[in-house]
C-alpha positions in Angstrom: -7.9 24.4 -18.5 -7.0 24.3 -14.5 -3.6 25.5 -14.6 -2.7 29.0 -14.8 1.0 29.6 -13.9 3.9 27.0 -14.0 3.8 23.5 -14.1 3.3 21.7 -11.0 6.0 19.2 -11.8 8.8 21.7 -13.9 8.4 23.7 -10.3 9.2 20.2 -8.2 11.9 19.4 -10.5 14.0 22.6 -9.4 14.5 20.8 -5.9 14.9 17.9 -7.6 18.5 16.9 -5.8 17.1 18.1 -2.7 14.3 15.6 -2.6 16.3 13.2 -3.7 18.5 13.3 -0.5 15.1 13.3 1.4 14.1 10.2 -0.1 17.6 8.6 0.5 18.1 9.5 4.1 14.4 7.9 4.4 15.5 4.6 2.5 18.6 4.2 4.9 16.7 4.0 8.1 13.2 1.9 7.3 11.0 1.9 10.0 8.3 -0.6 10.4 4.4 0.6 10.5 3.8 2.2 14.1 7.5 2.5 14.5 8.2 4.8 12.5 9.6 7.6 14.7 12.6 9.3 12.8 10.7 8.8 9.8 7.8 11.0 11.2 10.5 13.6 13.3 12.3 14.3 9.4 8.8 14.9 8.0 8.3 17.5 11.1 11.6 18.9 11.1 10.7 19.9 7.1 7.1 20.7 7.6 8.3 23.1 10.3 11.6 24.9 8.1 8.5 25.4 5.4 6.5 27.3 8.1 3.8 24.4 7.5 1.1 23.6 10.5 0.9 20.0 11.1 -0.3 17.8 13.9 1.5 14.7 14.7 0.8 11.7 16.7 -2.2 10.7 14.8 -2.6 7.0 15.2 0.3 6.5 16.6 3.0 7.6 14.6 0.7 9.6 11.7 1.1 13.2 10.8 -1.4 15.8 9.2 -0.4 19.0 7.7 -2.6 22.0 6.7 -2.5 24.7 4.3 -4.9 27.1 2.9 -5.0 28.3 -0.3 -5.2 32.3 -1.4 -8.8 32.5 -1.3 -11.4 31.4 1.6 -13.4 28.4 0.5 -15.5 25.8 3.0 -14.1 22.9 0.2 -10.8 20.7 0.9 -9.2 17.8 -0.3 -7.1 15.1 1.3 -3.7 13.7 -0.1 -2.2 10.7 1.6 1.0 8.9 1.4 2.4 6.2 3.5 5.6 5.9 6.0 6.0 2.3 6.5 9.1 0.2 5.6 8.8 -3.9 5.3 10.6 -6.7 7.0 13.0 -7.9 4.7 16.6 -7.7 4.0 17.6 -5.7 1.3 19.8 -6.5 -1.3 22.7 -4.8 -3.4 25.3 -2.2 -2.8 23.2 1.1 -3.6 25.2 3.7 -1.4 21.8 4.6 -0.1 20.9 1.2 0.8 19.2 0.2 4.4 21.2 0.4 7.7 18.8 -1.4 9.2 19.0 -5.1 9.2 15.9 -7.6 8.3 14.5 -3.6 7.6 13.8 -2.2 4.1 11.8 0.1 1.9 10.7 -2.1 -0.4 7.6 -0.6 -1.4 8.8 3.0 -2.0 6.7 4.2 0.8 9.9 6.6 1.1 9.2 8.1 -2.4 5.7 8.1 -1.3 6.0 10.3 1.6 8.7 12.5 -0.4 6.5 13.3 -2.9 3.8 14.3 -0.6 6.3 16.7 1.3 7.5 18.4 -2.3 3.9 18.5 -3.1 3.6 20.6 0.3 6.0 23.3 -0.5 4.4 23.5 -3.7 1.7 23.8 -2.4 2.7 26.3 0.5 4.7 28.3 -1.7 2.3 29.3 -4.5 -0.7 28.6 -2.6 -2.6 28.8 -6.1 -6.1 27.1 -4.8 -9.2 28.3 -3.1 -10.0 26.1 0.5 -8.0 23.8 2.4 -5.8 20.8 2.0 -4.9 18.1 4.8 -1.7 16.2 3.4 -1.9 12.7 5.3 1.3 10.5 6.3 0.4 7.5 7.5 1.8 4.9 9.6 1.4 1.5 9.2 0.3 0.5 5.7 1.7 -3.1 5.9 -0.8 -4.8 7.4 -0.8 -3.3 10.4 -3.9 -1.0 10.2 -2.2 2.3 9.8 -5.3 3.6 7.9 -7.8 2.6 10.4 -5.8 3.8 13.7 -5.7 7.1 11.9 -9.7 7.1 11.6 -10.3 5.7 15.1 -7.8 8.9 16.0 -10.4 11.4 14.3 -8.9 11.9 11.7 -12.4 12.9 9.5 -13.4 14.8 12.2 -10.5 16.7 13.2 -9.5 17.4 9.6 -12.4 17.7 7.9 -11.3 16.1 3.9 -14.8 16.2 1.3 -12.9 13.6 -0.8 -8.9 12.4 -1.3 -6.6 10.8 -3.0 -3.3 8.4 -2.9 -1.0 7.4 -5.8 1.6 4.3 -5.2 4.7 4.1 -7.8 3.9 0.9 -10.2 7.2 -0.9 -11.7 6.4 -2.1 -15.4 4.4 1.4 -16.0 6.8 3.7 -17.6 8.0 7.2 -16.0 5.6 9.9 -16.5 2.9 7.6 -17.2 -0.5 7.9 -14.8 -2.8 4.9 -14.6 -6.5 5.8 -12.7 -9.7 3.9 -13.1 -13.3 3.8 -11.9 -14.1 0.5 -9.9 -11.8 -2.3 -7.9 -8.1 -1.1 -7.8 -6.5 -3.4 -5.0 -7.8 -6.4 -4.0 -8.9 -7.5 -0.1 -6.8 -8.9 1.8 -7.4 -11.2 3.9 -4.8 -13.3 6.7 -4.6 -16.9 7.5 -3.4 -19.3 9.9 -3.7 -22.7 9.9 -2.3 -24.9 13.0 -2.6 -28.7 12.3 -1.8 -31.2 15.4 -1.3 -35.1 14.9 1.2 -37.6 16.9 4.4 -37.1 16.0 7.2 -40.2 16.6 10.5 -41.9 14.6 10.7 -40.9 11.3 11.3 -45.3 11.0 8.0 -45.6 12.2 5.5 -43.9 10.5 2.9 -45.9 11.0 2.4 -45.3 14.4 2.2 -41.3 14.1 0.1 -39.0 12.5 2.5 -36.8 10.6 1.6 -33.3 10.6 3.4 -32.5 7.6 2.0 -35.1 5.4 -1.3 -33.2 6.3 0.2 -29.6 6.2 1.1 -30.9 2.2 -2.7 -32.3 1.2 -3.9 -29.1 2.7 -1.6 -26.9 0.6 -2.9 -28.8 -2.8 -6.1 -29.2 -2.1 -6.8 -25.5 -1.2 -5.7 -24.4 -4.9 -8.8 -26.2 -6.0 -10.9 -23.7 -4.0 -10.2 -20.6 -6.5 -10.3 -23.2 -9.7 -13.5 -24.9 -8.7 -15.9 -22.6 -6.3 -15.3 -19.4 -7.7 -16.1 -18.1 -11.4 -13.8 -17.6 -13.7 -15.3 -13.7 -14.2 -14.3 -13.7 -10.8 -10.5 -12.9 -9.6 -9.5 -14.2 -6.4 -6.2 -15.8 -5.3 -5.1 -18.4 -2.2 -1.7 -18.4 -1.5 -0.4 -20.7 1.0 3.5 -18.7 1.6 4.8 -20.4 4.7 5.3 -23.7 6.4 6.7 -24.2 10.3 6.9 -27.8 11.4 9.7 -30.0 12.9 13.3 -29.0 13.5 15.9 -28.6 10.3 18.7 -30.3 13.3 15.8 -33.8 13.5 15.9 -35.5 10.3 14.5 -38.7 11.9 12.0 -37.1 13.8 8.1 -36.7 13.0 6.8 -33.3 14.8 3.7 -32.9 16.2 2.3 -30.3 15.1 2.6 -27.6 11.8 1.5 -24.2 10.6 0.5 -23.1 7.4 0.6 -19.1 7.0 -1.2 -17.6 3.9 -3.2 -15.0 2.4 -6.7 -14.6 0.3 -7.3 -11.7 -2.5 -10.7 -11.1 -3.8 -12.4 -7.5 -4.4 -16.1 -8.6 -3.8 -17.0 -9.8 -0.1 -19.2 -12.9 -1.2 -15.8 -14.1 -2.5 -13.8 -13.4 0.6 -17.0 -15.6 2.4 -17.0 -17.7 -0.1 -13.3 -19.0 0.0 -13.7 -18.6 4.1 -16.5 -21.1 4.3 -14.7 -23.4 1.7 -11.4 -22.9 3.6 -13.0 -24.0 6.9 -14.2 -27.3 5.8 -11.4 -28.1 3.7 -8.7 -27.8 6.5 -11.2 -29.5 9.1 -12.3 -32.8 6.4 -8.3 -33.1 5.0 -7.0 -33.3 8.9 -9.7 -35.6 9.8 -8.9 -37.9 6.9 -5.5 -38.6 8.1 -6.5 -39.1 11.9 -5.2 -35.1 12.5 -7.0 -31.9 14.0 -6.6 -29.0 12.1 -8.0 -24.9 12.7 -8.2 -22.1 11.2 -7.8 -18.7 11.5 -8.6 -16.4 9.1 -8.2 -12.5 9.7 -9.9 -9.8 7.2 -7.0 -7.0 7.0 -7.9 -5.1 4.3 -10.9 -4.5 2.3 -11.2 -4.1 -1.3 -9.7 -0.8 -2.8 -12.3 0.6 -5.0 -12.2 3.8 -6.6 -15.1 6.4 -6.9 -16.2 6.7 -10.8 -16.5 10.7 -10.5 -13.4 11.5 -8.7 -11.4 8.4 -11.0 -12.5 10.6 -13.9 -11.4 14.0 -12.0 -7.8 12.2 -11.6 -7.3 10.9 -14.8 -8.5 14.7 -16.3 -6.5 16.3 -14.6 -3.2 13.8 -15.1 -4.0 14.2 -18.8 -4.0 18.4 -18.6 -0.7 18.0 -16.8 1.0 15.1 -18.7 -0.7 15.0 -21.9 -3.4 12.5 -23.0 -1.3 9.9 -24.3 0.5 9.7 -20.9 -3.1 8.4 -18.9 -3.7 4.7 -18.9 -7.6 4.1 -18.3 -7.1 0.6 -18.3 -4.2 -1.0 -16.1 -5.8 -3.9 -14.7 -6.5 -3.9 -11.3 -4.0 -5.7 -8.5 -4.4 -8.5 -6.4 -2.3 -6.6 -4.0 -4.0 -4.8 -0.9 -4.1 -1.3 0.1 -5.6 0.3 3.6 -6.1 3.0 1.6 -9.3 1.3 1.5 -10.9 2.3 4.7 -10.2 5.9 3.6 -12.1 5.1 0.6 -15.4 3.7 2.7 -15.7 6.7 4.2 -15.1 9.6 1.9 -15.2 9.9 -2.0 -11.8 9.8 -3.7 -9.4 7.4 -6.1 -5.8 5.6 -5.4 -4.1 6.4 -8.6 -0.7 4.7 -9.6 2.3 6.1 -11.0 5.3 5.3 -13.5 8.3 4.1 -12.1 10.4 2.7 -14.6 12.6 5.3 -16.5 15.4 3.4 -17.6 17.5 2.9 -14.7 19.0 0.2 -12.4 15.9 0.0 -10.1 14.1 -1.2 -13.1 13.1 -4.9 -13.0 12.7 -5.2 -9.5 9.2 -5.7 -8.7 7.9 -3.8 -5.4 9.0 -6.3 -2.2 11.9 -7.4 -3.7 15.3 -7.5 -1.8 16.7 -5.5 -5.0 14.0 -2.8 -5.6 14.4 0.8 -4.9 12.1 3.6 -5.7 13.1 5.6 -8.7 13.6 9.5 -7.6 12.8 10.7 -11.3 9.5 10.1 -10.6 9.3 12.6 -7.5 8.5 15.5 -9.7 5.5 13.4 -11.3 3.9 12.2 -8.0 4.4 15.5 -6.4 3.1 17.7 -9.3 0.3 15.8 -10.0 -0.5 15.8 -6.5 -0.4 19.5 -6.5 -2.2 19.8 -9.7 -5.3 17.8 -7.7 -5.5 20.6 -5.3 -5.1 23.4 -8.1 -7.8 21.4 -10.4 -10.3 20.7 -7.7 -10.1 23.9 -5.3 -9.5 26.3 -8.2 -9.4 29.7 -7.4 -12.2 31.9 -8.7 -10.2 34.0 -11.2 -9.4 30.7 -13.4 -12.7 28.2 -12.6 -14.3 27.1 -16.2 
């Protein structure tokens, strides 16, 4: 139907061990978002041997390469894939493993951004399409606002993408499987701080404290009922209290003054996220005041809700099915409570964040993504990168093979 010459993928694969050094040179030295100078000189350096224009420095660290297809067409298409490693340790004894300390890929951003770059000397060398394609490495996906920098940078205006896409590897889903989906992919994400002060004293005399941590621990149950008894249950949202600071490990007899609670909220409709904010509020204020103790909160909105365009979901999962066969497109992977800036992309111009098979059977398998032991799997750089390509090929075909 779109394809009129080799396969996108069967191409990739031929470079297959090159790619695969690529992606392991990346996974030895993570870079955190905004930081991620070698990380964005490697991409240059092979943009550049490929005879590739790109333009770097966009939001901060991000990079945007451009190539024009055979034919002269006003239409283009964006393709994004992210740069940023996470702050962890990594794990194991992988030859390839970070050099970095408290610094890992442990997302697969690497395989991300190794994809993309196969996908552009795919797309450089055949050059099979009609218009233009921007090819988008961002900085910063963590968290950090990667996405949005790039956008405040002028990124739409400068580059001037009708609609794009984005694909994240997806332990569990098998290699060469493609999942894509109209609607709510990734969940918001939304930050939280919680700093509780009381009196702190002898551990021998309670009485004549207000112990921080006693509060810190009635604020961490009680804020499980918010999801369980404010929100509906054809609803999906999730508070997760992950981290507690309070006293020193070295002062076992000591009552601090004052804790912190860290956390996150996931929901994909914003009368949730207010919802669990307002809730939030007056639960951490009523539970302090109950025990004598102030409490405050801080809650940050990172991330909105990743939600995929119904027309171009459909394009996607057409075109993954011409390339991979029917049987090899998932219309139905439920959506994550995980976030993805991605979104902000998404507000502004028409696209879908599809997700790709990552197990195939080898030791990375198991490991789910942000785990000290999880490693991107490079048989799936010929998928990612040829069904990149065959997005461009589908949607800017040229006029000799359009239906």
């Amino acid at each position: 139907m779109f394809f009129s010459s080799d396969h996108p993928s069967e191409v990739i694969r031929r470079w297959q061990d090159d790619y695969t050094r690529f992606r392991r040179d990346l996974h030895a030295h993570p870079e955190l978002g905004f930081e991620e100078h070698r990380t964005a000189q490697r991409i240059s350096e092979r943009l550049t041997a490929l005879g590739i224009e790109h333009h770097t420095g966009i939001g901060k660290t991000g990079i945007v390469a451009v190539i024009h297809g055979l034919e002269a067409s006003p239409h283009s298409i964006g393709l994004r894939a992210d740069m940023d490693a996470l702050s962890m340790q990594e794990e194991g004894d992988r030859p390839h493993a970070s050099t970095v300390p408290d610094r890992m890929h442990g997302c697969g951003h690497d395989g991300h951004a190794t994809m993309l770059l196969a996908c552009a000397h795919y797309l450089q060398e055949t050059r099979r399409f009609a218009g233009t394609v921007y090819l988008i490495f961002q900085p910063a996906e963590e968290g950090r606002g990667g996405g949005k920098a790039m956008m405040a940078d002028g990124l739409f205006e400068r580059f001037p993408v009708e609609r794009l896409f984005a694909l994240h590897n997806w332990p569990g889903l098998p290699l060469g499987k493609v999942a894509v989906s109209p609607g709510p992919v990734m969940a918001a994400c939304d930050y939280i701080t919680i700093d509780i002060e009381g009196h702190g004293g002898h551990s021998a005399l309670p009485h004549l404290t207000v112990d921080p941590v006693l509060v810190a621990g009635h604020i961490i149950v009680a804020a499980q009922s918010i999801v369980a008894r404010n929100i509906s249950p054809f609803d999906h949202a999730v508070v997760s209290l992950c981290g507690v600071q309070a006293g020193n490990m070295d002062a076992e007899n000591v009552i601090p003054r004052t804790a912190r609670l860290v956390g996150t909220v996931r929901a994909f409709r914003a009368e949730t996220q207010e919802r669990i904010e307002a809730r939030l509020r007056e639960l951490v204020t009523s539970v302090a005041s109950a025990f004598g103790a102030r409490a405050t909160l801080r809650y940050n909105r990172i991330d909105p809700a990743t939600i995929n365009d119904a027309q171009q979901a459909r394009f996607a999962a057409c075109v993954a099915a011409q390339l991979f066969g029917e049987e090899n497109v998932v219309h139905d992977l439920e959506p994550s409570m995980g976030s993805e800036d991605f979104s902000y992309m998404l507000q502004k111009k028409p696209g879908a964040y599809l997700r790709i098979g990552q197990d195939g059977g080898g030791e990375q398998d198991g490991f789910v993504l942000h785990n000290s032991r999880y490693d991107f799997n490079d048989a799936a750089i010929p998928y990612g990168a040829g069904l990149l390509a065959g997005l461009v090929e589908a949607g800017l075909p040229l006029s000799g093979i359009r239906d």
